[in-house]
N, CA, C and O of each residue as an XYZ file, in Angstrom:
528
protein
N     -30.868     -8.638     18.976
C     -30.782     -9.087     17.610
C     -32.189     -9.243     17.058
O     -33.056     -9.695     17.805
N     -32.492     -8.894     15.769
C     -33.282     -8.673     15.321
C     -33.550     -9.685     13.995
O     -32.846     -9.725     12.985
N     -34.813    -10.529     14.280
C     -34.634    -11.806     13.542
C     -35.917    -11.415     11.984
O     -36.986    -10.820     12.120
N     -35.498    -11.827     10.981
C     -36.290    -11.375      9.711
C     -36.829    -13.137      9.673
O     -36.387    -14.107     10.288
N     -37.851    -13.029      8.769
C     -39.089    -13.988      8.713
C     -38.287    -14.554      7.100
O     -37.721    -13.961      6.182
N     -38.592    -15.881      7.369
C     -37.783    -16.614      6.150
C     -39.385    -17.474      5.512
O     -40.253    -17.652      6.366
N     -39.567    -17.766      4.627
C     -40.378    -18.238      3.677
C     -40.238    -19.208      3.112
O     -39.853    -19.052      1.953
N     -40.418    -20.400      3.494
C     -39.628    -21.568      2.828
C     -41.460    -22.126      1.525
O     -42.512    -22.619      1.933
N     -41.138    -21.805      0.269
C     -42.197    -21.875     -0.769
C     -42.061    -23.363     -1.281
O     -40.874    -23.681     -1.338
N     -42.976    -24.433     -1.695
C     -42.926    -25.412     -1.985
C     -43.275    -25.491     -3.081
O     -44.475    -25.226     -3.012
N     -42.875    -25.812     -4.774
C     -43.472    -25.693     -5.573
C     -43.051    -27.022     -6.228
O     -41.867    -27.352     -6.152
N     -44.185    -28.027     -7.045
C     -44.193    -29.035     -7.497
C     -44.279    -29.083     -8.738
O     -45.306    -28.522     -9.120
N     -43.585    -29.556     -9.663
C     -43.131    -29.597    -10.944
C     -43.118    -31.019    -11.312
O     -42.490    -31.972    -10.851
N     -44.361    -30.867    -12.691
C     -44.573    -32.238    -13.405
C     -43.466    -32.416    -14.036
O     -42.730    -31.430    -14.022
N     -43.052    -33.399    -14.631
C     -42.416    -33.768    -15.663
C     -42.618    -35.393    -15.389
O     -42.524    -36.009    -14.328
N     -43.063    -36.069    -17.302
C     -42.717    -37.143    -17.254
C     -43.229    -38.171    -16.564
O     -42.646    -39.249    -16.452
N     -44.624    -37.841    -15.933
C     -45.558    -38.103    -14.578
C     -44.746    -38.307    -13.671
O     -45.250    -39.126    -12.903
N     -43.086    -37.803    -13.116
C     -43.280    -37.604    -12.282
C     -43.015    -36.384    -11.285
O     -42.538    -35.361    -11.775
N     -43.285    -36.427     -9.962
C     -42.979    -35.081     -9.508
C     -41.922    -34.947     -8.961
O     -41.440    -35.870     -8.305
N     -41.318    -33.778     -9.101
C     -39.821    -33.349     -8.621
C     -40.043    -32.169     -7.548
O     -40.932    -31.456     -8.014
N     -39.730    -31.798     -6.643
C     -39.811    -30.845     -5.541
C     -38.622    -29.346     -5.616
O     -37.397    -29.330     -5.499
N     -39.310    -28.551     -5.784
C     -38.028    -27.065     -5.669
C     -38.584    -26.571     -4.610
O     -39.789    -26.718     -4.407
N     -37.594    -25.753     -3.579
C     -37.867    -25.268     -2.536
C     -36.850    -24.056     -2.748
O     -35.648    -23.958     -2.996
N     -37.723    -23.338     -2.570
C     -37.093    -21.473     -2.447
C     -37.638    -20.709     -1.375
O     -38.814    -20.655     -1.017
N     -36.481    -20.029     -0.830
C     -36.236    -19.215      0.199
C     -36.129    -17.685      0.174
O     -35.177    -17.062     -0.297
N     -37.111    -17.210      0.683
C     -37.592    -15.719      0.568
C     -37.498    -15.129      2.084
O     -38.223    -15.269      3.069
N     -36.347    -14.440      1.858
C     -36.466    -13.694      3.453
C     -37.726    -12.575      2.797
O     -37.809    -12.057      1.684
N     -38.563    -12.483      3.931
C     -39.454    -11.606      3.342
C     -39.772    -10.057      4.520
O     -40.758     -9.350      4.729
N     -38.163    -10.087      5.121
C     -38.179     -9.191      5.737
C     -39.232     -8.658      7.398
O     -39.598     -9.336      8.358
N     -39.346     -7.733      7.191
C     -40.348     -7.505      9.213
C     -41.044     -6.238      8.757
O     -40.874     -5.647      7.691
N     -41.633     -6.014      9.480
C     -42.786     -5.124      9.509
C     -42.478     -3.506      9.640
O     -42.807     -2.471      9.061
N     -41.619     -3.925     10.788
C     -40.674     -2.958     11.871
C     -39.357     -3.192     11.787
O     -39.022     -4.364     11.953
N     -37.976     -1.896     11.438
C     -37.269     -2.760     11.927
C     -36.640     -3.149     13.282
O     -35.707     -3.912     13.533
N     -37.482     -2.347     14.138
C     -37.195     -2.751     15.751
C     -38.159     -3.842     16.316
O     -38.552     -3.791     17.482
N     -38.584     -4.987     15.313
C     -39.062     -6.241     15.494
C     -38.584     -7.099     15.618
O     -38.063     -7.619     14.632
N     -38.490     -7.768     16.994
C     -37.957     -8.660     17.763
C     -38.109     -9.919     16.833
O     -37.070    -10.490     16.504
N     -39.170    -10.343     16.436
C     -39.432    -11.464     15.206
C     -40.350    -11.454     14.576
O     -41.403    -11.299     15.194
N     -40.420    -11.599     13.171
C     -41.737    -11.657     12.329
C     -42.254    -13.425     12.070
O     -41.530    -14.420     12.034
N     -43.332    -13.356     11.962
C     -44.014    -15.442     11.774
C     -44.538    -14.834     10.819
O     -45.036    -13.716     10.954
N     -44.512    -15.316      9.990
C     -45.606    -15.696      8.848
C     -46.777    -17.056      9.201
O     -46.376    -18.132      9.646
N     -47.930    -16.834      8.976
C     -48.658    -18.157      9.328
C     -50.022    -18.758      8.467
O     -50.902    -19.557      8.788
N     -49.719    -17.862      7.040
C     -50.142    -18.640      5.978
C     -49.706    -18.020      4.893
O     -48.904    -17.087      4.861
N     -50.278    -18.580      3.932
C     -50.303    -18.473      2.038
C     -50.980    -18.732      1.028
O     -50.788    -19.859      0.574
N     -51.782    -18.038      0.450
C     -52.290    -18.576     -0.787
C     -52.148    -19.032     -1.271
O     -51.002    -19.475     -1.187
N     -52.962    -19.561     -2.376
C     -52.691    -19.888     -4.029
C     -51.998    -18.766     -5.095
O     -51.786    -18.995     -6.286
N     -51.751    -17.728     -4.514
C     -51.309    -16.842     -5.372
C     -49.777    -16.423     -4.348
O     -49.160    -15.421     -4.709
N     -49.411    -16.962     -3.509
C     -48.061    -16.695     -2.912
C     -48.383    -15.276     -2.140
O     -47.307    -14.716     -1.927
N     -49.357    -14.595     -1.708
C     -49.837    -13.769     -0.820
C     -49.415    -14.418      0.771
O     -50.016    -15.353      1.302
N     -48.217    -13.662      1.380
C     -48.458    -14.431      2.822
C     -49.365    -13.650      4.046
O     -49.820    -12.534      3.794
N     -49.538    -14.096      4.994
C     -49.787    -13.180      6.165
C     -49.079    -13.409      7.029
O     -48.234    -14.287      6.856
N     -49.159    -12.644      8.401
C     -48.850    -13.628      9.658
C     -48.703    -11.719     10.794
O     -49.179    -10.603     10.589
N     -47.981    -12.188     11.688
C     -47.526    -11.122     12.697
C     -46.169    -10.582     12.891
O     -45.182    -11.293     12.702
N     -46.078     -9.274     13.284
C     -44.575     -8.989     14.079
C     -45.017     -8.582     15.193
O     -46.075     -8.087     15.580
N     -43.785     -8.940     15.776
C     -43.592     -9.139     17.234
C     -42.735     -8.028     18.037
O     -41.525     -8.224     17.923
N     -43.062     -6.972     18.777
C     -42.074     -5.735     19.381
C     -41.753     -6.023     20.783
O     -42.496     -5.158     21.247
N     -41.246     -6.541     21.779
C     -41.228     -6.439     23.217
C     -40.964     -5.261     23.311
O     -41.967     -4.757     23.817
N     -40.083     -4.342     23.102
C     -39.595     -3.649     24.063
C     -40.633     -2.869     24.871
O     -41.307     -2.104     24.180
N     -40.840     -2.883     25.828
C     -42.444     -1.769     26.225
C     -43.600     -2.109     25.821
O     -44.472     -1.350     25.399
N     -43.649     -3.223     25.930
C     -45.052     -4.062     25.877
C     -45.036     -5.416     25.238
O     -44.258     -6.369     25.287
N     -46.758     -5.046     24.298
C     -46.449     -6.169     23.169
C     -47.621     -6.145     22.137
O     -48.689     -6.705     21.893
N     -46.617     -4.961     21.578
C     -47.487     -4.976     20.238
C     -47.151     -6.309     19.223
O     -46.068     -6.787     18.885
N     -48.190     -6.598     18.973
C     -48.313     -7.597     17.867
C     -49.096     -7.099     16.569
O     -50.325     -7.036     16.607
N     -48.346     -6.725     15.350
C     -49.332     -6.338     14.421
C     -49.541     -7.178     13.196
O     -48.685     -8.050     13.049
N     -50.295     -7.130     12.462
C     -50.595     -8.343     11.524
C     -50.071     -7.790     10.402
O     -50.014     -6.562     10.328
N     -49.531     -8.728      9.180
C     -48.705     -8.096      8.008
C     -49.459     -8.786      6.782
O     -50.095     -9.822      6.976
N     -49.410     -8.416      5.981
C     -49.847     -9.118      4.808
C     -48.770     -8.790      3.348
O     -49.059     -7.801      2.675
N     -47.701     -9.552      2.974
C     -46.821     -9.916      2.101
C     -47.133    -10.453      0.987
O     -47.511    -11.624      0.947
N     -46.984     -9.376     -0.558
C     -47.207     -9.640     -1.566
C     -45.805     -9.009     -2.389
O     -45.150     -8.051     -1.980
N     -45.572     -9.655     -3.424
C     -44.400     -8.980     -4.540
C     -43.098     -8.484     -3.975
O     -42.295     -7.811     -4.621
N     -42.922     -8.913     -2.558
C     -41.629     -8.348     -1.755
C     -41.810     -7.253     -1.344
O     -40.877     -6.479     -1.130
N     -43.648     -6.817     -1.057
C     -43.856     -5.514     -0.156
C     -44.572     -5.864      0.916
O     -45.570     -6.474      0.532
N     -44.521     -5.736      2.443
C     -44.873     -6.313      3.397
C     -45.999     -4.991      4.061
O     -45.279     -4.095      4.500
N     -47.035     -4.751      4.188
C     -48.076     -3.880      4.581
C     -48.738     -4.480      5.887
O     -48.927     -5.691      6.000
N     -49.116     -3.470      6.969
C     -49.674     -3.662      7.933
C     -50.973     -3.831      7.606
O     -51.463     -3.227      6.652
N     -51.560     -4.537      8.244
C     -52.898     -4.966      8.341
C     -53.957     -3.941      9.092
O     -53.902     -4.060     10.316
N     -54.319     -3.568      8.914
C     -55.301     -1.911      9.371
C     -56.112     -2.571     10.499
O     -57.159     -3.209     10.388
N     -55.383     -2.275     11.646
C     -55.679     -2.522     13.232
C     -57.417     -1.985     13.493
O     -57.737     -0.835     13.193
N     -58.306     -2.847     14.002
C     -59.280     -1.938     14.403
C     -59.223     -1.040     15.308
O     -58.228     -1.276     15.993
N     -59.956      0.189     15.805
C     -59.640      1.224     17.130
C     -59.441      0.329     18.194
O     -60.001     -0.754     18.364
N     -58.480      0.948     18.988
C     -58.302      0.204     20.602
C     -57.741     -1.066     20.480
O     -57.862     -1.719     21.517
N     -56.842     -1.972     19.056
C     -55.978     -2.876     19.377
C     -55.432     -2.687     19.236
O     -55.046     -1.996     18.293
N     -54.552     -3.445     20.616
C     -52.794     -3.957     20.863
C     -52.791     -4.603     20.083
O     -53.160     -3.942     19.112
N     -52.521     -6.004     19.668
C     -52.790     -7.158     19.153
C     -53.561     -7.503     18.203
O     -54.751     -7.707     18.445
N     -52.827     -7.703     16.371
C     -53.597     -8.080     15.690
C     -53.030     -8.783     15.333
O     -51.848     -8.456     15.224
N     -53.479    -10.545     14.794
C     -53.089    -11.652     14.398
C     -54.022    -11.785     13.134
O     -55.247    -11.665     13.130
N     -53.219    -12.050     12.088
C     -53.608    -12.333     10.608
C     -53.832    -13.848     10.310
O     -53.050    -14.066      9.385
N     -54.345    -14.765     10.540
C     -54.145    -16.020     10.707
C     -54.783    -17.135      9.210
O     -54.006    -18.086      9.129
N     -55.355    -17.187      8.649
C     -55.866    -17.220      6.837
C     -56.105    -15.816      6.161
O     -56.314    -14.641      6.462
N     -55.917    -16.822      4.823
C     -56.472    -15.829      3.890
C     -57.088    -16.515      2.962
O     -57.105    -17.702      3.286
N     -57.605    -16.321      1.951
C     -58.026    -16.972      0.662
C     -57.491    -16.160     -0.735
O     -56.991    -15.038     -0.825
N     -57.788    -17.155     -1.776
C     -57.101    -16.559     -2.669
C     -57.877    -15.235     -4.139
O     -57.718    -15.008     -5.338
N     -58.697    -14.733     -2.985
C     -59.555    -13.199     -3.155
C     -58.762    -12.350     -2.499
O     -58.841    -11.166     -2.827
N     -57.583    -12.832     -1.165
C     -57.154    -11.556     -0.553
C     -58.167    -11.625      1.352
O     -57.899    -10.953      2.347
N     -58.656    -12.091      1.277
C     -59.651    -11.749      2.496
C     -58.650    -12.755      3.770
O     -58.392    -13.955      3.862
N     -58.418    -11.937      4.332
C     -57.816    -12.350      5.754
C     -58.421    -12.598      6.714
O     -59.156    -11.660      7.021
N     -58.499    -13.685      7.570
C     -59.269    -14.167      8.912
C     -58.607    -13.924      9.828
O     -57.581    -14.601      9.768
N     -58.653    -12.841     11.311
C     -58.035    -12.740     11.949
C     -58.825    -12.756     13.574
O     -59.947    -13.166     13.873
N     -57.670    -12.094     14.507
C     -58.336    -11.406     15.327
C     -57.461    -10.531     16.058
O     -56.275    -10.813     16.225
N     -58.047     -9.371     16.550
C     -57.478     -8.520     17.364
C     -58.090     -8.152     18.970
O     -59.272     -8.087     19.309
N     -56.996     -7.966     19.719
C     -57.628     -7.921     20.816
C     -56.909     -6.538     21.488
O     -55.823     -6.015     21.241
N     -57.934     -6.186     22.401
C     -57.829     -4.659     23.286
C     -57.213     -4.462     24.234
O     -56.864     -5.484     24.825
N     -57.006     -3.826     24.525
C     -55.727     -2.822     25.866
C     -56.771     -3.891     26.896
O     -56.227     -4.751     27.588
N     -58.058     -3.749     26.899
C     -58.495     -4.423     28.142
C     -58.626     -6.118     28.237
O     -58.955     -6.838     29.180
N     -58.283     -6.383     27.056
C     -57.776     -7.948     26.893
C     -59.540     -8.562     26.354
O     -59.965     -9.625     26.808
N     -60.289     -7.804     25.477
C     -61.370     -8.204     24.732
C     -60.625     -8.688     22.726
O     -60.140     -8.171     21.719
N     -61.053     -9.985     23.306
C     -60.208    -10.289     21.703
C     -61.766    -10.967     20.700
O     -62.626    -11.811     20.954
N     -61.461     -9.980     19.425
C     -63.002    -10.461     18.799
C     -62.325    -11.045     17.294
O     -61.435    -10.335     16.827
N     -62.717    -12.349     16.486
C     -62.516    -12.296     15.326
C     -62.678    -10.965     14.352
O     -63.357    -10.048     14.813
N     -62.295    -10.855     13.483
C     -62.026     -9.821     12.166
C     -62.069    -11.118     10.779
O     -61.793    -12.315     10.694
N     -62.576    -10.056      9.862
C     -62.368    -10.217      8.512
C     -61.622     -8.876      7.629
O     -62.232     -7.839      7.893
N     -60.735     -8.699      6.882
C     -60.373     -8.200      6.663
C     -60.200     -7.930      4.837
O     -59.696     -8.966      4.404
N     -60.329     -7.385      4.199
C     -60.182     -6.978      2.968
C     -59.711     -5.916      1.798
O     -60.381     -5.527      0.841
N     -58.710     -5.655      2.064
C     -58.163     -4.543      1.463
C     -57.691     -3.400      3.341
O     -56.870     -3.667      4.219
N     -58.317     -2.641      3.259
C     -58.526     -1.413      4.250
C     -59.381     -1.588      5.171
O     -59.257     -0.919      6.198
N     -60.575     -2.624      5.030
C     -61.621     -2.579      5.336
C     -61.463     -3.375      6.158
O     -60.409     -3.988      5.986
N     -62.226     -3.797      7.322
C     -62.271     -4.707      8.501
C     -64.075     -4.491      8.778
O     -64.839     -3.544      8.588
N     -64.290     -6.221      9.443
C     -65.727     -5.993     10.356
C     -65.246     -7.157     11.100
O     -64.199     -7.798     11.184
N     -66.511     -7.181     11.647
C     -66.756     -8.162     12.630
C     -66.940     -9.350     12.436
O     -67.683     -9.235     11.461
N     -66.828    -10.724     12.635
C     -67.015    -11.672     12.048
C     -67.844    -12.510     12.874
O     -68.706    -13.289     12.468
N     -67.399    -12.208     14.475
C     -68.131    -12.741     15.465
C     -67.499    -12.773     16.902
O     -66.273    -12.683     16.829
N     -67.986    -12.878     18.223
C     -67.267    -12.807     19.194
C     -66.629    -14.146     19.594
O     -66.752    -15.255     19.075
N     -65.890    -13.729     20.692
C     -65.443    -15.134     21.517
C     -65.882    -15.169     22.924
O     -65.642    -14.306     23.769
N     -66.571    -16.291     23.090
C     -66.726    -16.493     24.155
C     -66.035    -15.950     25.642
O     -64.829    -15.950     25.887
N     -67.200    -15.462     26.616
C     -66.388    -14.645     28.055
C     -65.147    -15.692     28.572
O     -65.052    -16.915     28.472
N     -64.462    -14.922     29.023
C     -62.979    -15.370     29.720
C     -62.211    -16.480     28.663
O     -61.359    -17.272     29.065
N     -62.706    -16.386     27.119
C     -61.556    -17.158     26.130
C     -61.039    -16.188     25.926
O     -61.339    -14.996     25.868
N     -59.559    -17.250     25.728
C     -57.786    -16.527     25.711
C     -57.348    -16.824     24.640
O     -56.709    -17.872     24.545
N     -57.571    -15.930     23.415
C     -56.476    -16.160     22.416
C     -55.451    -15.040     22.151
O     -55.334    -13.874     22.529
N     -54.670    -15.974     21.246
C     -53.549    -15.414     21.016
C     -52.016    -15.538     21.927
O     -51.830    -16.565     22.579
N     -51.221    -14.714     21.922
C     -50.258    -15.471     23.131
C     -50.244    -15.546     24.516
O     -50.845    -14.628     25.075
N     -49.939    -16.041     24.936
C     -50.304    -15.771     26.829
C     -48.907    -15.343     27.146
O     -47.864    -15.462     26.502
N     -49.199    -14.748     28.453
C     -47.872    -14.409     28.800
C     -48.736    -13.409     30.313
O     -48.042    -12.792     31.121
């Protein structure tokens, strides 16, 4: 079974000084649809989300998504990653991530449109991302 990523949006509405709470629910769909589960794991100021999908079957690709207007786009993997995690953004669009390699070298990313660099390394024998 194949689980889609739900969006729970918080939006606060003056009236009258005071505040009233609406909460809306956006399935915002998967990446893949042979994705075991999609996370979302942030949001802008402009309702831009990011986050990952998740594939077991035959490994474990993890690719990073970035969700705008009810269109969900992959995050442009650097060469040689398994594993890309989208983890902030700001509300320019610029994504903070990281991706890591077939040989298990995981380096921060910045990301912007198409474009990716380097942001900085991680320290020898640090483990991010999921263990398993």
């Amino acid at each position: 079974m194949h689980n889609r990523a739900l969006l729970f949006v918080i939006l606060a509405i003056h009236s009258d000084s005071r505040a009233q709470e609406q909460f809306a629910i956006t399935d915002i769909g998967s990446l893949d649809p042979t994705a075991d589960f999609t996370v979302p794991t942030n949001m802008n100021n402009r309702g831009v989300v990011i986050g990952a999908s998740y594939v077991y079957n035959g490994g474990d690709p993890i690719s990073a998504f970035v969700w705008s207007h009810g269109i969900m786009q992959a995050v442009t993997e650097p060469a040689g990653a398994r594993i890309a995690h989208a983890r902030a953004i700001n509300d320019v669009g610029q994504i903070a991530g990281d991706a890591t390699t077939f040989d298990g070298i995981t380096t921060p990313y910045r990301w912007a449109g198409d474009a990716h660099e380097v942001i900085g390394y991680c320290e020898q024998g640090e483990r991010r991302g999921r263990e398993g």
